[in-house]
Structures are given as structure tokens and as C-alpha cells.
C-alpha positions in Angstrom: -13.1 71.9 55.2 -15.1 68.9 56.1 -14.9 65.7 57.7 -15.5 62.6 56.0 -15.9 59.0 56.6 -14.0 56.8 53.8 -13.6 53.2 54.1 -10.8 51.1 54.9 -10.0 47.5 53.1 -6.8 45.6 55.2 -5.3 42.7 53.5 -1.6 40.8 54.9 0.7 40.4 52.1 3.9 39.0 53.3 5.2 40.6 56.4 3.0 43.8 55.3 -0.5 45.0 56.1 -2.1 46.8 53.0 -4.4 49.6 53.4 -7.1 50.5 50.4 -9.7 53.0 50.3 -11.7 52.2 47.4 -13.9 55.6 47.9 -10.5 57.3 46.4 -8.4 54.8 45.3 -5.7 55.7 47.6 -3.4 52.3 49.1 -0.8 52.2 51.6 1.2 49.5 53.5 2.2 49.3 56.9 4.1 46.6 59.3 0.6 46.5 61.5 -3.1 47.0 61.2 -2.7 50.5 62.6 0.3 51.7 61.1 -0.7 51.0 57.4 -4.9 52.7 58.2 -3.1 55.7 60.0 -0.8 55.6 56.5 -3.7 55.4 54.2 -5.2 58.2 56.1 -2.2 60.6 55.2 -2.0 59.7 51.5 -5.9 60.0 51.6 -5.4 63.6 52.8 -2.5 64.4 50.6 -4.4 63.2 47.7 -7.2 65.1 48.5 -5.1 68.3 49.0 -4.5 67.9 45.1 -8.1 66.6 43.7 -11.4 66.6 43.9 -13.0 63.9 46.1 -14.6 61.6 43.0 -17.7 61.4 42.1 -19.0 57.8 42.1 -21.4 56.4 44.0 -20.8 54.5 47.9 -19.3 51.3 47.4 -21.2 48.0 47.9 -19.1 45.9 50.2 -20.7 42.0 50.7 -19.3 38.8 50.2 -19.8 35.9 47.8 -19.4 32.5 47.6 -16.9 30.8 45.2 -15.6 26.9 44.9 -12.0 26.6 44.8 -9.7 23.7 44.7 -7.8 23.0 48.2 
């Protein structure tokens, strides 16, 4: 067994914090910050109980600039 860093991408949707690790693929949900990472880290694990950690390359995480309308 090893440890692994993955990373974490936290949006607010409605009353709900939503928890993505685009590594994997794996998303939970959870009514804080906290609670919705610490459940993303458990489906991470259980997901990774069952397959193979995938085999694509880091992601690139920047930001961009787009014009929308107000």
C-alpha cells in the first residue's frame, strides 16, 4: 500500500459543497467544505479498493478568461 496525493476541486451547489477529484473521477457532496473532501476521500479509497489508479497524465489546473453577459 501507498500513499498518494490526489486533488480536490470544491464547488457550492445549493445548500451542498461538491467534492471532485479529477485524478480518478471520483465526486462526492457534503453540507461543508470538510465534510464533502473527507467524503470524497472515502469514495476515493473505496474506488480504488476495486480499480486500478488510471493511467493518464497529472491534471493541468489554471484559469482562463471568458466575457460573459452580467
Amino acid at each position: 500500500m501507498a500513499v498518494k496525493t490526489f486533488t480536490a476541486v470544491v464547488r457550492k451547489e445549493g445548500k451542498w459543497y461538491v467534492a471532485e477529484c479529477p485524478e480518478v473521477g471520483t465526486v462526492s457532496q457534503g453540507k461543508t467544505v470538510e465534510k464533502a473532501i473527507g467524503n470524497l476521500k472515502e469514495a476515493t479509497e473505496l474506488y480504488l479498493e476495486e480499480c486500478r489508479l488510471p493511467k493518464t497524465m497529472q491534471p493541468v489546473i489554471t484559469k482562463f478568461h471568458a466575457t460573459v453577459n452580467d
